[in-house]
C-alpha positions as CSV (number, residue, x, y, z in Angstrom):
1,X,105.6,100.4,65.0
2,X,108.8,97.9,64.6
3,X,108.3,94.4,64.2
4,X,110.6,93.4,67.0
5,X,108.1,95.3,69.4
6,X,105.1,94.0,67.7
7,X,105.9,90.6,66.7
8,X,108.8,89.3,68.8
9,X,112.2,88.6,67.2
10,X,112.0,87.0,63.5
11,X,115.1,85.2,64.5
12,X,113.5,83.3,67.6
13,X,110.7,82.4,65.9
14,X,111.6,81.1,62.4
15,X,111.1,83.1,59.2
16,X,107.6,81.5,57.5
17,X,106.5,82.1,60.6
18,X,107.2,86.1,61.1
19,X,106.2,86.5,57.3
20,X,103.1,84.9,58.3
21,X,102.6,86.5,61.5
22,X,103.2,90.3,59.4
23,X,101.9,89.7,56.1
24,X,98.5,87.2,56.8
25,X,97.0,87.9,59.6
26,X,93.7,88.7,57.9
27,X,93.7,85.9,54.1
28,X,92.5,88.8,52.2
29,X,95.5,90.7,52.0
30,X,96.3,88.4,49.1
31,X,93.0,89.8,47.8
32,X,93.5,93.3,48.6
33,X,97.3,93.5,48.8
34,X,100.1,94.4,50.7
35,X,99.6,97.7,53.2
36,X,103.0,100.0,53.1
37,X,103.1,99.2,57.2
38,X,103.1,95.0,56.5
39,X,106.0,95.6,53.6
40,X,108.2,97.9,56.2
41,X,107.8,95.1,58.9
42,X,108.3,92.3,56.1
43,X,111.7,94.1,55.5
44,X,112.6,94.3,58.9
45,X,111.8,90.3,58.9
46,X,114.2,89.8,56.8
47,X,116.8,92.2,57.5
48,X,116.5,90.7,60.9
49,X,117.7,87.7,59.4
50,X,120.6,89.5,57.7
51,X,119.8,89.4,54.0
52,X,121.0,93.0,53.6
53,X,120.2,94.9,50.5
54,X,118.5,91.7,49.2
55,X,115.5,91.9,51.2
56,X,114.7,95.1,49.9
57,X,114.5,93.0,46.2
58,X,112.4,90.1,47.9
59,X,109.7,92.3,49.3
60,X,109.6,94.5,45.9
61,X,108.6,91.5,44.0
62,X,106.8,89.7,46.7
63,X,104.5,92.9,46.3
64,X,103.8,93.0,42.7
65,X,103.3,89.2,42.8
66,X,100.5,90.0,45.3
67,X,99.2,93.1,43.2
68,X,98.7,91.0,40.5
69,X,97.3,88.3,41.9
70,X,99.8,85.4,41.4
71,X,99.4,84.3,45.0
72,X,96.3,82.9,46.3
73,X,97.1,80.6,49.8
74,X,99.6,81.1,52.0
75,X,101.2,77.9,50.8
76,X,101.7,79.5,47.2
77,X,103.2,82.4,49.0
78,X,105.6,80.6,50.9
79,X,106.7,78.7,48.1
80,X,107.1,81.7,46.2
81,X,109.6,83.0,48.6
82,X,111.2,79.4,48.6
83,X,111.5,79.8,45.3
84,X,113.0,83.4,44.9
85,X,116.0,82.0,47.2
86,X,116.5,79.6,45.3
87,X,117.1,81.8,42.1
88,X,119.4,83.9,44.5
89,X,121.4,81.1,44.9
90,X,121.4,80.3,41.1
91,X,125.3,79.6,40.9
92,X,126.0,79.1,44.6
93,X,126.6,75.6,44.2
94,X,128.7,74.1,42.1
95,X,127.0,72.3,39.0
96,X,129.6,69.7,39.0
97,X,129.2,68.0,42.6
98,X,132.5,66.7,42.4
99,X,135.6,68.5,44.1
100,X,138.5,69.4,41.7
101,X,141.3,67.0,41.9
102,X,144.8,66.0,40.6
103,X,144.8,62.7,38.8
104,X,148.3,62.5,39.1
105,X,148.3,62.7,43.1
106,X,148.3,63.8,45.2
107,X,145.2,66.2,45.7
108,X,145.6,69.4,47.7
109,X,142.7,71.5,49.6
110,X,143.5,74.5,52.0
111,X,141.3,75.3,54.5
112,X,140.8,79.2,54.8
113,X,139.2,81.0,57.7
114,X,139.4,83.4,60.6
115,X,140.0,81.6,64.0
116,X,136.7,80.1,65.8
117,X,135.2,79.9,62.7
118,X,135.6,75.9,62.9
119,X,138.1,75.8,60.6
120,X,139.9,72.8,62.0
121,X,136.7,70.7,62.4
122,X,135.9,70.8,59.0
123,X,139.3,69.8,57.9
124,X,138.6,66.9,59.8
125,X,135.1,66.8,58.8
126,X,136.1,66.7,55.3
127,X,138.8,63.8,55.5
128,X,136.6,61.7,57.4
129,X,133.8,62.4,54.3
130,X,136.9,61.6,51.6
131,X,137.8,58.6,53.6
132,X,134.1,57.3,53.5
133,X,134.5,57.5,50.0
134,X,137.6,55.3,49.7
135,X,140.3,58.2,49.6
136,X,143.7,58.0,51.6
137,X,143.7,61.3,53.4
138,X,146.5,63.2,55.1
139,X,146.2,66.6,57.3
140,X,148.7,69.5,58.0
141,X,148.3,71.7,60.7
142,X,150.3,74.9,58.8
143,X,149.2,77.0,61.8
144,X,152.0,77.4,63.6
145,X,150.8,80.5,65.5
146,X,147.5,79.4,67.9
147,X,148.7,77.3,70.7
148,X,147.1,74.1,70.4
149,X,146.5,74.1,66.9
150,X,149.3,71.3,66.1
151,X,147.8,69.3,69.4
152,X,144.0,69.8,67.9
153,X,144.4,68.3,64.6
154,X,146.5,65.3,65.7
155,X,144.0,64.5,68.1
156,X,141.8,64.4,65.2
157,X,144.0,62.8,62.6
158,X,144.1,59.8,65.5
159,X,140.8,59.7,65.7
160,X,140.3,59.4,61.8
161,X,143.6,56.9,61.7
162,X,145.0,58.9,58.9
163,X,148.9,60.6,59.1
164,X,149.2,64.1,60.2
165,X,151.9,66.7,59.3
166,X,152.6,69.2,61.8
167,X,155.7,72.2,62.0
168,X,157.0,73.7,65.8
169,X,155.2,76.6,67.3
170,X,156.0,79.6,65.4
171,X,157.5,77.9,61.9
172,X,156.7,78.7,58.5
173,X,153.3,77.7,57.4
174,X,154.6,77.3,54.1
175,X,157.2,75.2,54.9
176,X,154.9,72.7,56.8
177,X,152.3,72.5,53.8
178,X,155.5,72.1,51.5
179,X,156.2,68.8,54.1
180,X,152.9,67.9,53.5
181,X,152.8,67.4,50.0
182,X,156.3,65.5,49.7
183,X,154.5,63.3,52.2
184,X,151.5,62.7,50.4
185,X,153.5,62.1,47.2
186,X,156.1,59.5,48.9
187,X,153.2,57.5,50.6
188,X,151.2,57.5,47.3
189,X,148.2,59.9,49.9
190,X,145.1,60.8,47.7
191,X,144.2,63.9,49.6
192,X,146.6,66.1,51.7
193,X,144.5,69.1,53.5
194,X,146.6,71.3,54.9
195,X,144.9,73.5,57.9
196,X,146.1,77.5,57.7
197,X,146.4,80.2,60.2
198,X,143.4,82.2,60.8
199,X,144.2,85.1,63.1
200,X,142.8,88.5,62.6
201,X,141.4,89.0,58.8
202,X,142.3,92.1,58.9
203,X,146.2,91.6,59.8
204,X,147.8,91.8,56.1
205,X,150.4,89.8,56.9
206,X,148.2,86.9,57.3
207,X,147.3,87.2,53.7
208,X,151.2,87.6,53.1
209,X,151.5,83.9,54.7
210,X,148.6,82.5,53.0
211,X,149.4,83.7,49.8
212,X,153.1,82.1,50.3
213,X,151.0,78.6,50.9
214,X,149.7,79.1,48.0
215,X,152.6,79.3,45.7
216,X,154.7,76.9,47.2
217,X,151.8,74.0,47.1
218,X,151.6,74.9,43.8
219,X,155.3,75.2,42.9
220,X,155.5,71.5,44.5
221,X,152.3,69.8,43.0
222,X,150.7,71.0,39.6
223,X,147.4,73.0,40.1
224,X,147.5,72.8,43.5
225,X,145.7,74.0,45.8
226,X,143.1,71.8,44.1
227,X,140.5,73.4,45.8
228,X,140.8,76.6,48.3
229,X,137.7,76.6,51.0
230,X,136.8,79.7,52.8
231,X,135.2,78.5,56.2
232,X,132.7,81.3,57.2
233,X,130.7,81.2,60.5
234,X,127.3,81.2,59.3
235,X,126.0,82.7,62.5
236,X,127.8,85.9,62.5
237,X,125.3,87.2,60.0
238,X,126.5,90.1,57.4
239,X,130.1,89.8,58.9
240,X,131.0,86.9,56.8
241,X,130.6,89.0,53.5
242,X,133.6,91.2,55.1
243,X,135.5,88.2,55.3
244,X,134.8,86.3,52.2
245,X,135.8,89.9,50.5
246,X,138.9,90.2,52.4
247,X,140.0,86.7,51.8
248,X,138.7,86.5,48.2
249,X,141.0,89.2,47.4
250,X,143.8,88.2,49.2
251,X,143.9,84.5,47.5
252,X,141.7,82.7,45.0
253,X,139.1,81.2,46.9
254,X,137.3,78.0,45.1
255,X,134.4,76.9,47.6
256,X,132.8,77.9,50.4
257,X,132.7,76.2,53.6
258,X,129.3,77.6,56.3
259,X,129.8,76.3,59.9
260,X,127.0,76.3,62.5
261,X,123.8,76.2,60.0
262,X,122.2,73.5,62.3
263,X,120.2,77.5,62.9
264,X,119.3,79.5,60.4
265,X,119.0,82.7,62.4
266,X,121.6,84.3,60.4
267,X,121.0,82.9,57.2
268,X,119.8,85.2,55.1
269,X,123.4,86.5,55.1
270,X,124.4,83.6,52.6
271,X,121.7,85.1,50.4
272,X,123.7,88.4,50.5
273,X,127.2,87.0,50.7
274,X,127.0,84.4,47.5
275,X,125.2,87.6,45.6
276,X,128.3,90.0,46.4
277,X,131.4,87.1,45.8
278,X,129.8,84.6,43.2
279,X,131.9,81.8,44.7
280,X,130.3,78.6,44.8
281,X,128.7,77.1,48.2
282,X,130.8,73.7,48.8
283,X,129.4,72.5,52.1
284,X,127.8,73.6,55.3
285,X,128.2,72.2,58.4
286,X,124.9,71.5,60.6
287,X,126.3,69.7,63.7
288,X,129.4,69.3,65.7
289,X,129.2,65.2,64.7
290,X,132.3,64.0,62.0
291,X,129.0,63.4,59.5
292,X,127.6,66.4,59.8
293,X,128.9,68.0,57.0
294,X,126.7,68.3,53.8
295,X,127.0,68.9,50.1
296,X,125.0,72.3,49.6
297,X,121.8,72.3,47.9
298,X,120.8,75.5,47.2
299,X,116.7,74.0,47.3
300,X,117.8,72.1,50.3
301,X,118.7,75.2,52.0
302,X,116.1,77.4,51.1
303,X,113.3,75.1,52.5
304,X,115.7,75.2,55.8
305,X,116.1,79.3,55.9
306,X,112.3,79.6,55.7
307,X,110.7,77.1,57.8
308,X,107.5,75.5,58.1
């Protein structure tokens, strides 16, 4: 009998609490072990919450750690799953918190991502987290193909007081994060992030234009881009390992960026997704306010994904 029809959604209810719900209904079943129906609807738990080909791992090894009698409350056991995400992360943040820089100035990020992935908020998210820390900041809005993009990122480069770069509707994104740079260098700017076009993923020329960014910034500036971050949509579930593939191998992405983790419906996903690309975890984004953008601790973000 499935879980979903049995239990009620795993994604409505918070993870601890379908493993819980599944697994110890009756205390001895840490005694006696595991039955093959409460390890098929412990799967289904988590595939609900999109870990993919990963939750087939968890639940092997959450049954021979039960087998063998290494988990005795349901506190151990939930620390024990804590734990194993944790070590699935090993890697997904970076082990030196700082971002790449340049030095010699100016500093340049590029924000990658399909559209309505928040792309745009997190640049501005971002500066206004550099400019707390006593960097000058500069944005570009290099997508010249939504309407409104140009008009979106001003109205956020007022709000943070810093300058903004922007191109006409329908010019070269290169050429506008090229502007941005000389801009940043004449007005001595720390930090120029430069905002890119994020239609379709699939569309190659996209990844044509983004890959021209690339070289120009770093024809103009010396190791630049500094620091390339993929914003995924953490609430799309297994789609974002699609798109961190198709980006990944389109440019070199250095960080990742997860919008929209103030849920962790879908989170199991980033279990999957930083298994399959190895690129570190940056930030994630857990509210719509300008501070709600966090450095990513892999511990942090375990206790999160499971729940109390």
């Amino acid at each position: 009998m499935g879980l979903a029809t049995t239990h009620g959604s795993a994604v409505s209810r918070g993870l601890w609490r379908a493993i819980r719900d599944v697994a110890l209904t009756d205390v001895s079943v840490l005694v006696k072990g595991l039955s093959h129906e409460q390890i098929e609807q412990l799967e289904q738990v988590l595939i609900e919450a999109d870990f993919g080909p990963a939750a087939f791992d968890l639940i092997e090894e959450l049954e021979t750690a039960v087998r063998r009698g290494k988990l005795k409350s349901e506190a151990a056991m939930r620390e024990w799953i804590v734990g194993k995400i944790v070590d699935a992360l090993d890697g997904a943040e970076s082990i030196e918190k700082n971002l790449n820089t340049n030095p010699d100035g100016p500093t340049v990020f590029v924000m990658l991502g399909v559209n309505g992935v928040g792309k745009t908020t997190q640049a501005a998210k971002l500066a206004s987290k550099l400019k707390s820390e006593g960097a000058s900041v500069l944005l570009a809005a290099a997508d010249t193909f939504r309407a409104g993009a140009n008009e979106q990122l001003q109205i956020w480069a007022d709000r943070l007081n810093v300058p903004c770069v922007t191109g006409t509707p329908g010019a070269d994104p290169a050429a506008v994060a090229f502007d941005a740079v000389e801009a940043a260098r004449a007005r001595n700017i720390d930090v120029a992030i430069v905002d890119t076009a994020g239609r379709l993923h699939t569309h190659s020329d996209l990844m044509t234009e983004l890959t021209k960014i690339i070289r120009v910034v770093g024809r103009r500036c010396d190791g630049a881009p500094h620091e390339s971050f993929l914003v995924l949509d953490g609430t799309i579930g297994q789609n974002i390992i699609q798109q961190g593939r198709t980006f990944s191998d389109a440019v070199p992405v250095t960080g990742l960026i997860l919008t929209k983790m103030d849920g962790t419906a879908k989170g199991g996903a980033v279990v999957q997704l930083h298994r399959e690309l190895r690129i570190p975890i940056r930030f994630i984004g857990v509210g719509e306010g300008l501070d709600d953008l966090e450095m990513f601790d892999a511990r942090h973000f375990a206790e999160r994904l499971v729940g109390t």
